[in-house]
C-alpha positions in Angstrom: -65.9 -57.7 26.3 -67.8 -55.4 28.4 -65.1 -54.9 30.8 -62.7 -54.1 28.0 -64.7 -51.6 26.5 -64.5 -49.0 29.7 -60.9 -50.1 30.3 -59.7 -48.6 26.8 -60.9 -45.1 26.9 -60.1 -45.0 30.5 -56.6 -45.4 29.5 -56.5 -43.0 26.4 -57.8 -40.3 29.1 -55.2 -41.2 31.7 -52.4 -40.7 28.8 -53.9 -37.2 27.6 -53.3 -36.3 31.3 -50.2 -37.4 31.8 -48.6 -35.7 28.3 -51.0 -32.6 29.5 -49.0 -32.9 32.9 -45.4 -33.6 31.9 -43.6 -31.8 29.4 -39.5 -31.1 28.4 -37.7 -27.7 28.7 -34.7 -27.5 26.1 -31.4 -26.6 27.3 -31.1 -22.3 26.7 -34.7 -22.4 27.2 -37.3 -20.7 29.4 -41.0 -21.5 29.3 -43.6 -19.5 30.4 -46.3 -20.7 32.3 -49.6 -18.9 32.7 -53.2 -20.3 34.8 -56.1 -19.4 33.8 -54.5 -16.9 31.4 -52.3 -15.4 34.3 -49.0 -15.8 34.2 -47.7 -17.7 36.8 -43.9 -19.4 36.8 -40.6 -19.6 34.6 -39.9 -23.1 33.7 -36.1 -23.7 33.2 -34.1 -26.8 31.5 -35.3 -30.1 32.0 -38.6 -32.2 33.0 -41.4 -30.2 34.2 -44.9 -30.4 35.5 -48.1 -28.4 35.5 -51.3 -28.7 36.5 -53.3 -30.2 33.2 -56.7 -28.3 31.5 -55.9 -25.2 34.2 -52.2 -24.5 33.2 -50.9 -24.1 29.9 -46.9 -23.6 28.1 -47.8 -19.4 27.5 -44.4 -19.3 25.2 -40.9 -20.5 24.9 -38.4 -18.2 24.9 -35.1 -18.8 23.5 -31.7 -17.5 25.9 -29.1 -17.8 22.9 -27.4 -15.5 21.3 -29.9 -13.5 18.5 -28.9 -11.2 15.4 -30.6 -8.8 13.4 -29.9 -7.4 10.7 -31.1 -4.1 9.8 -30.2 -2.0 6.2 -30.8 1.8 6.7 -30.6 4.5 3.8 -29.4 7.5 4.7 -27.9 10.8 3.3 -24.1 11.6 4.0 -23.0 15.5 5.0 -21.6 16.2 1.4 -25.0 15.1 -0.1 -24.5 11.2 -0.9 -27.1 8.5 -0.3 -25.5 5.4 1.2 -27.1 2.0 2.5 -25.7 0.4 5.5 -25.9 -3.0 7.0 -26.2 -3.1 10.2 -25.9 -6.6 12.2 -27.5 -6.0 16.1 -27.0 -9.4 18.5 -29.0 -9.8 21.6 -30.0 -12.0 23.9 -32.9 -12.4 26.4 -31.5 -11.6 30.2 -32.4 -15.2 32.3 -33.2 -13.0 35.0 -35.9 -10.8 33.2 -37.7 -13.4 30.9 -41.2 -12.0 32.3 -40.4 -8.4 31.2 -38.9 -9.6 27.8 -42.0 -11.9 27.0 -45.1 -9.4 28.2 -43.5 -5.6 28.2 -43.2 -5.7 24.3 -44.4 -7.2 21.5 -42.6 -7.2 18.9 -38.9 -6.7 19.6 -37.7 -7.0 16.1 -39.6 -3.8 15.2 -38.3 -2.0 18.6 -34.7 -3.2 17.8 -35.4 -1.8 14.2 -36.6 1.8 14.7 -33.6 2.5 17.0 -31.2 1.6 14.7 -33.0 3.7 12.4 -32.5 6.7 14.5 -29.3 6.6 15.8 -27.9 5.9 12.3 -30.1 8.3 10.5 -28.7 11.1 13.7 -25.5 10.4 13.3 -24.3 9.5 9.6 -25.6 13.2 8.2 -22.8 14.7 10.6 -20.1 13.0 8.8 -18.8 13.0 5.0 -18.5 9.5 2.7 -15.2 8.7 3.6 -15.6 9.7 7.8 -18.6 6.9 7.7 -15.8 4.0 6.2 -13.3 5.2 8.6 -15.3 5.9 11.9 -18.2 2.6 11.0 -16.9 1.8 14.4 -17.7 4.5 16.3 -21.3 4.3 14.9 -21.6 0.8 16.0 -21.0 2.1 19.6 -23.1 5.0 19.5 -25.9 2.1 18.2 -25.0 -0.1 20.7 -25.0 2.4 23.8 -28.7 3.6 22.2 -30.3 0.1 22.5 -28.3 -0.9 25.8 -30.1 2.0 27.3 -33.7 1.8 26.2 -33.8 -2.8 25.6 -32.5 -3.5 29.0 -35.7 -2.2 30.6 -37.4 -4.6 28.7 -35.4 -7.9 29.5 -33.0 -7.6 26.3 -29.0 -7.6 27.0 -27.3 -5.8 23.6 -24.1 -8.2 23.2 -22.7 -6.5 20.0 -23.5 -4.4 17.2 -21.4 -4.5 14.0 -21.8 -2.0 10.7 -20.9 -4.7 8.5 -21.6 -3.2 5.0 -21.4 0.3 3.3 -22.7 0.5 -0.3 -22.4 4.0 -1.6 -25.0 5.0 -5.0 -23.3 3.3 -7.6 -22.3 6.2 -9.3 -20.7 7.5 -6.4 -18.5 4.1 -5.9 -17.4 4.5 -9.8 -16.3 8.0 -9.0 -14.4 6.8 -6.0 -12.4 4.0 -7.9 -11.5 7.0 -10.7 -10.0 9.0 -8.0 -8.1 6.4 -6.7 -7.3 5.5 -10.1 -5.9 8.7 -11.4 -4.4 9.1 -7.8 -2.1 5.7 -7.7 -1.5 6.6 -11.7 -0.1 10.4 -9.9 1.9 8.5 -7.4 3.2 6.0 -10.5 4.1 8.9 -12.6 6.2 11.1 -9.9 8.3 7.4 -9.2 8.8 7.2 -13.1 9.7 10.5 -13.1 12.6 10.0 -10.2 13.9 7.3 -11.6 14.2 8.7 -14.9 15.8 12.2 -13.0 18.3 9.6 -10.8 19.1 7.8 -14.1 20.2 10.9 -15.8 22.2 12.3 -12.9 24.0 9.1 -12.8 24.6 8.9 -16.4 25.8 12.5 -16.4 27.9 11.8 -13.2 29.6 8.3 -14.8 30.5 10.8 -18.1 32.2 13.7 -16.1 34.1 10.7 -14.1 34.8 9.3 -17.6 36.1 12.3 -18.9 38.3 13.1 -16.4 39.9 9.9 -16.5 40.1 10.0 -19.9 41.9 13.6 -19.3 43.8 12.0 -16.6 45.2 9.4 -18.9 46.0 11.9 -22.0 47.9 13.8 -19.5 49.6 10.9 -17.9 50.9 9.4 -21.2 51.7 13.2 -22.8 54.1 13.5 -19.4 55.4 10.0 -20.3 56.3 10.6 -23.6 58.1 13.9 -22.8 60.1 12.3 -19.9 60.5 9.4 -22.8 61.6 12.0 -25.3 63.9 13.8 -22.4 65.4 10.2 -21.8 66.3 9.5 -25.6 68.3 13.3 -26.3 70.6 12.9 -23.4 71.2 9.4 -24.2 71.7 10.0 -27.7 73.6 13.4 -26.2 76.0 11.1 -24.6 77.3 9.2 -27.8 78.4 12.5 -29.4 74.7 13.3 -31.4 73.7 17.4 -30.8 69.9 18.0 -29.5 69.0 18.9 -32.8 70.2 15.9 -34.8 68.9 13.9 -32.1 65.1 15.4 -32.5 65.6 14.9 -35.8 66.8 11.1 -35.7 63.9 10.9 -32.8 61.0 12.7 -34.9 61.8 10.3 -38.1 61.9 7.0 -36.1 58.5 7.7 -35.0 57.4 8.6 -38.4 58.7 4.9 -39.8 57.0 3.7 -36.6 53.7 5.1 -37.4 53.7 3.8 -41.1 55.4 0.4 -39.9 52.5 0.4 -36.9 49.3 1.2 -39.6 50.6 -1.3 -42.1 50.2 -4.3 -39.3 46.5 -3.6 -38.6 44.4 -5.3 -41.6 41.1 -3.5 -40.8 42.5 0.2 -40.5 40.7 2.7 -42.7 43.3 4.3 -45.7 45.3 7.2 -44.4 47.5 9.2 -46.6 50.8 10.3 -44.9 54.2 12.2 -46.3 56.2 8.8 -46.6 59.2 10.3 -48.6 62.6 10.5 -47.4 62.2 14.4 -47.1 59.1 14.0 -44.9 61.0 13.9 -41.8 63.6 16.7 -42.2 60.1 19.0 -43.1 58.5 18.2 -39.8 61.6 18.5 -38.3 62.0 22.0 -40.0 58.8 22.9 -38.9 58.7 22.2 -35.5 62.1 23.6 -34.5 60.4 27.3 -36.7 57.6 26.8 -34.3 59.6 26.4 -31.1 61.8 29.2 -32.4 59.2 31.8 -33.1 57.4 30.7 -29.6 60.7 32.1 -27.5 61.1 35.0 -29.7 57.4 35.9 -28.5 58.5 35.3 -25.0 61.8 37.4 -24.9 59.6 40.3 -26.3 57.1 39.9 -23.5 60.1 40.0 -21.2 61.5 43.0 -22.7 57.8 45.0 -22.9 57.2 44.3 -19.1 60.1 44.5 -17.2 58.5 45.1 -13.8 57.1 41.6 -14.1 60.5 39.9 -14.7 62.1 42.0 -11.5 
């Protein structure tokens, strides 16, 4: 029992020294190892050792990829306040862990006030819609900024990204109204050339309608005369004169008319001369009017000769 008494605690204090000895480095890791408060090695992935009670594990420092994200307000060059969002990734250099870990404390804050300045220098020289259009070209300018001034201290700038614009919300409600009123512009002017090509077309298919309709009067009138011309010299031929025949020609179409109105059951009442005298009086009529019509000419002859020679 007395033996067993010193063997316990001997072993308890052999174990503390052992885990105070050995210890495990994560993969993307570095540990920092300081004696007597002095820094003294860079432990990298895997097992390690140090020398318990006189060295001690001074900080860990991760090696992956880092982001911060920093919102800045800031005034515009036409006088609008605007917060942006901007997303900084970093990562610790392998090579300068030392510098990284001791040069500065806190390299959130550092990271912080230069985005703060190079956004705040160069968003005033440009108006609301240059910041949406050229958010790239800030990124750069914040990127080239911090590469510059972190690398001194161990930090390698991967990327920086100006992932969110929010305008005052008054002036967002004003931009949607423009762009508003602006697509109903654009939607008007379309209306307003379809409605223009609609009516040119229309006006287009009536003139083409019109002529053919003129077309087609004057084809048939040219028909019916070369019809008419057709039916005198036939009728010439079996011993009929030009007037009897207009005459028998003029009151055949008369009966035809009549015959042709009484067939249709939906035509609207016309009254017409129907007696048997009706076709000698149009007869009469028209031969008068053909007569007085060359008298007219023949005096026109006679009253300017120079124009017959």
């Amino acid at each position: 029992m007395g033996s067993l008494g010193y063997i316990v605690p001997i072993g308890v204090v052999l174990l503390l020294v052992f885990f105070s000895t050995v210890f495990i480095v994560k993969q993307q890791t570095a540990v920092i190892i300081e004696t007597f408060g002095k820094f003294t090695s860079i432990r990298n992935a895997g097992i390690q050792f140090k020398i318990p009670f006189m060295q001690r594990i001074a900080a860990r420092v991760g090696l992956k990829i880092q982001q911060l994200d920093v919102i800045i307000e800031t005034k515009t060059l036409d006088d609008v306040f605007v917060k942006l969002k901007v997303s900084v990734q970093y990562v610790v250099i392998k090579s300068k862990v030392y510098d990284a870990f001791y040069k500065l404390e806190y390299p959130h804050d550092q990271i912080t006030s230069f985005v703060f300045d190079v956004v705040r220098a160069e968003v005033p020289k440009m108006k609301l819609d240059d910041v949406f259009v050229k958010k790239d070209d800030i990124a750069i300018a914040v990127k080239r900024e911090l590469q510059e001034y972190m690398s001194e201290y161990g930090y390698d700038i991967i990327k920086t990204l100006v992932t969110d614009i929010d305008p005052d919300a008054q002036v967002k409600q004003a931009m949607n109204r423009i762009n508003a009123s602006e697509r109903e512009k654009i939607a008007a002017q379309f209306e307003g050339d379809a409605a223009r090509i609609l009516i040119v077309e229309k006006a287009k298919a009536e003139a083409e309608s019109k002529r053919l309709q003129g077309q087609g009067i004057a084809d048939q009138r040219r028909e019916i005369a070369r019809g008419l011309e057709e039916s005198v010299e036939v009728l010439n031929k079996v011993g009929i004169n030009s007037q009897e025949a207009s005459a028998l020609i003029v009151v055949t179409q008369h009966y035809d008319t009549l015959q042709s109105i009484g067939e249709e059951t939906n035509t609207n009442l016309i009254l017409l001369p129907n007696s048997p005298q009706a076709g000698s009086d149009m007869l009469n009529n028209m031969v008068a009017s053909f007569t007085a019509s060359n008298m007219i000419g023949e005096q026109m002859k006679k009253s300017n000769p120079k124009k017959e020679s």
